[in-house]
C-alpha positions in Angstrom: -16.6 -51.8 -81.6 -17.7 -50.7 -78.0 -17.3 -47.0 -76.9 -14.2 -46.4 -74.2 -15.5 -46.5 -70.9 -15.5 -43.2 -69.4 -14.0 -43.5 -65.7 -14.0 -39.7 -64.3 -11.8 -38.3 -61.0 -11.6 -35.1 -59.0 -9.2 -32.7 -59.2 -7.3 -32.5 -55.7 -6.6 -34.6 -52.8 -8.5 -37.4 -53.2 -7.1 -37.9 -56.7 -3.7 -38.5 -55.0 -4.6 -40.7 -53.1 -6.8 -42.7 -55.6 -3.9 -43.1 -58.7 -1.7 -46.1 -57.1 -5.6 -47.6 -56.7 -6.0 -47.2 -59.8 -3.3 -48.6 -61.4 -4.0 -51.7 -59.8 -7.3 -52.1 -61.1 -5.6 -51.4 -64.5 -6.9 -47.3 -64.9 -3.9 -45.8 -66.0 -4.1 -42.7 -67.2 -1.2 -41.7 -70.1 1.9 -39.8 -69.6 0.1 -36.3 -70.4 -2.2 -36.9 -67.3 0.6 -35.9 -64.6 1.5 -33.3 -67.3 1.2 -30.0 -64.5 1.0 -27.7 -67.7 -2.1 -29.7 -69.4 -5.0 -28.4 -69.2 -7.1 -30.9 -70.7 -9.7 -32.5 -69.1 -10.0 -35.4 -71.4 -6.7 -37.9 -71.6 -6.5 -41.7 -72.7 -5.5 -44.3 -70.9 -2.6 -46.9 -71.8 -6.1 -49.9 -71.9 -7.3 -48.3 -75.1 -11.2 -49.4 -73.9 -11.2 -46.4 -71.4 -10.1 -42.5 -71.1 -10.3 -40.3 -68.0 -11.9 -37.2 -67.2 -10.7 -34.8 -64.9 -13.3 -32.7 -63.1 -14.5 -30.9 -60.0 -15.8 -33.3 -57.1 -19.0 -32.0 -57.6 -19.3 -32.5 -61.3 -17.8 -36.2 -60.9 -21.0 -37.4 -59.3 -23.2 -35.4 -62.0 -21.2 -37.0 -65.2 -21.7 -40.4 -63.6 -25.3 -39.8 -62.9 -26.6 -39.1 -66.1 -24.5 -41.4 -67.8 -21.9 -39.1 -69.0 -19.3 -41.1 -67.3 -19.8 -44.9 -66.7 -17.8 -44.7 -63.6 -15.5 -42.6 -61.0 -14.1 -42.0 -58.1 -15.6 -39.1 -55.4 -16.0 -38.7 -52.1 -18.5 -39.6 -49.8 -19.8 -36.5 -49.1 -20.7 -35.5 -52.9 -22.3 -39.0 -53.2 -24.3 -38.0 -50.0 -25.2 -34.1 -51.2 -26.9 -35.0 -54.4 -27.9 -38.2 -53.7 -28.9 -39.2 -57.0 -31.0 -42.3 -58.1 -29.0 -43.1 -61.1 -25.6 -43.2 -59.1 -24.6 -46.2 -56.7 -21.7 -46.5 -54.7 -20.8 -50.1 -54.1 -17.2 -49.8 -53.2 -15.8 -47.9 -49.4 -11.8 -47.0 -51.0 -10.8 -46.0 -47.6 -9.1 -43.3 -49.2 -9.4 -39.5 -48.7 -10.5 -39.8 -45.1 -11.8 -36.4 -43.5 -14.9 -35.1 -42.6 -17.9 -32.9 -43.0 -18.3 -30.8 -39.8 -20.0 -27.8 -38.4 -17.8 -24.7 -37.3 -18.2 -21.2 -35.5 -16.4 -18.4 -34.0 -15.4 -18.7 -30.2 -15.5 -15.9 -28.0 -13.8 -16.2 -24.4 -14.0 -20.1 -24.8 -17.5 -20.1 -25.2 -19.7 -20.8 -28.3 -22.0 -18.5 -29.5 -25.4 -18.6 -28.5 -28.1 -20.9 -29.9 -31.1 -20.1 -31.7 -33.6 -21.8 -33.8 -33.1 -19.9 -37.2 -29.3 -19.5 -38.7 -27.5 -18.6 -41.6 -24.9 -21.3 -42.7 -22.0 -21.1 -45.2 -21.9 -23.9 -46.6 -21.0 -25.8 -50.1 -23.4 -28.3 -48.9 -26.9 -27.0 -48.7 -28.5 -30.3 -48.3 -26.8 -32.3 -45.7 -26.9 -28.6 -43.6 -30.2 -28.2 -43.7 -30.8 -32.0 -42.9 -28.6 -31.7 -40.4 -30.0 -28.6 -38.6 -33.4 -29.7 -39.4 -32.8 -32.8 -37.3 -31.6 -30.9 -34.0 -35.5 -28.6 -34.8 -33.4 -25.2 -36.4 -34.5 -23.7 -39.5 -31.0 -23.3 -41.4 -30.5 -20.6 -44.0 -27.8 -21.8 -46.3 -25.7 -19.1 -48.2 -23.9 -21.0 -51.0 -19.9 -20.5 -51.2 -18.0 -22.7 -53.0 -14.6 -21.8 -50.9 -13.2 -19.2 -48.6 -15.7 -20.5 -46.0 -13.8 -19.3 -43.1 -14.3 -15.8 -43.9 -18.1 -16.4 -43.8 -18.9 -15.5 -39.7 -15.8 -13.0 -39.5 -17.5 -10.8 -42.0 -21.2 -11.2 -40.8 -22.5 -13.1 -43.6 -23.1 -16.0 -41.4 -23.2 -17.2 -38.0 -21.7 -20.7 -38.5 -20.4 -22.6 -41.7 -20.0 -26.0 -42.1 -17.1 -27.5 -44.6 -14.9 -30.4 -44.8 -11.9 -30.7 -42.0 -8.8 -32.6 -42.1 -6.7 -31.4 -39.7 -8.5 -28.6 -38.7 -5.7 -26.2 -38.4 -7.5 -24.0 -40.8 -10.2 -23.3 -38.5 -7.9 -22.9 -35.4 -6.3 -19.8 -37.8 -9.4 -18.2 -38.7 -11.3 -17.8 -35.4 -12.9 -20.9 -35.7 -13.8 -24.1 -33.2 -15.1 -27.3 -34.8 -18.5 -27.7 -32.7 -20.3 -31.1 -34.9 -19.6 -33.4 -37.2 -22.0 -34.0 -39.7 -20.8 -37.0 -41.8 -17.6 -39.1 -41.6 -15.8 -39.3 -45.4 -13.9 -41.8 -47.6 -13.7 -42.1 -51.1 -15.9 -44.3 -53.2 -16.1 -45.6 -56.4 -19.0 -44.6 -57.8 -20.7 -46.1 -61.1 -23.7 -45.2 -62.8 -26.5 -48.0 -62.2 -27.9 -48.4 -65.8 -24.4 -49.1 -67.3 -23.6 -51.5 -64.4 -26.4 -53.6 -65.7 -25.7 -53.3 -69.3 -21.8 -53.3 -69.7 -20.0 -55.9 -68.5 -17.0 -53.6 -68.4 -18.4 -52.1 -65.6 -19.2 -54.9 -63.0 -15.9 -56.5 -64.2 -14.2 -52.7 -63.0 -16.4 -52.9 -59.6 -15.3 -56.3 -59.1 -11.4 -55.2 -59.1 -11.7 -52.4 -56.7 -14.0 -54.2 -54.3 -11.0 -56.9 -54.3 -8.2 -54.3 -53.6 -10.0 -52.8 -50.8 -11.0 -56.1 -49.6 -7.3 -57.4 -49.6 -6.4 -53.4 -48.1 -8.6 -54.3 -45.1 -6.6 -58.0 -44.6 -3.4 -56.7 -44.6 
């Protein structure tokens, strides 16, 4: 008897947004899932062939990479960061929609001066340098993993760059959105040896790329 597919999902927004997608394409997690107390990570689904993980964003993409997980859901942005061989992202969700921008304080309307060396809060340490490297500055990422905003108030860097929604956030800490980096959705992400080995797993691409195709025609 094959093992259960292992389809993992982020904690947060995104995984909101994804669980009506979801149940569509027949991933639906059991009752404990939505349980606010559990803490598990791990939880069946009611198709007895697969079981969810829930996970950081971060973490989805690694799981899925090294075969962990056989297939998730994750944004854009993580897919872009880590960029891993082993992971492929066939399927655009048009879900979790924000995106990855560059931010710093504003003084009397005007941005703060330009140089070509900087130190950049970021979560992202790849798409910032790649993105600074581009426009010819040397970037000096200082990894945070949250509370970003706080970052240029308190000296320890002169810019940040994080995901916006709204931006709201920004506006209340001091902050002016002054680039964006990369545009986001949510994609379903698989890992590329078990799409060529299970079955399971093209037949699981195939019913997400039809929802989002029939999303787009309606």
């Amino acid at each position: 008897m094959a093992k259960p597919l292992t389809f993992a999902v982020p904690k947060g927004r995104i995984l909101d947004e994804a669980l009506p997608l979801m149940a569509r394409a027949g991933v639906v997690p059991e009752a404990a899932f939505h349980d606010t107390k559990n803490r598990s990570l791990s939880f069946a689904c009611e198709d007895s062939a697969m079981r969810i993980i829930r996970v950081r964003a971060f973490d989805v993409a690694t799981f899925v990479a090294h075969g962990a997980a056989q297939a998730g859901i994750v944004g854009s942005d993580v897919v872009e960061e880590f960029a891993y061989p082993d992971l492929y992202a066939p399927v655009d969700l048009d879900i979790g929609h924000c995106r990855l921008s560059v931010a710093e304080p504003y003084s009397n309307g005007t941005p703060a001066a330009h140089s070509s060396h900087l130190r950049v809060a970021s979560k992202y340490p790849n798409l910032t340098r790649k993105h600074f490297e581009a426009q010819g500055v040397q970037a000096e990422v200082v990894k945070l993993n949250g509370a970003m905003e706080l970052a240029p108030g308190l000296g320890l860097a002169s810019r940040i760059v994080d995901l916006v929604s709204s931006g709201q956030t920004l506006k209340d800490n001091g902050l002016a959105e002054t680039a964006t980096i990369l545009q986001i959705s949510a994609r379903l992400i698989v890992n590329r040896a078990a799409l060529k080995t299970d079955e399971r797993v093209a037949a699981l691409v195939e019913r997400f790329r039809a929802l989002a195709q029939a999303a787009k025609a309606a």
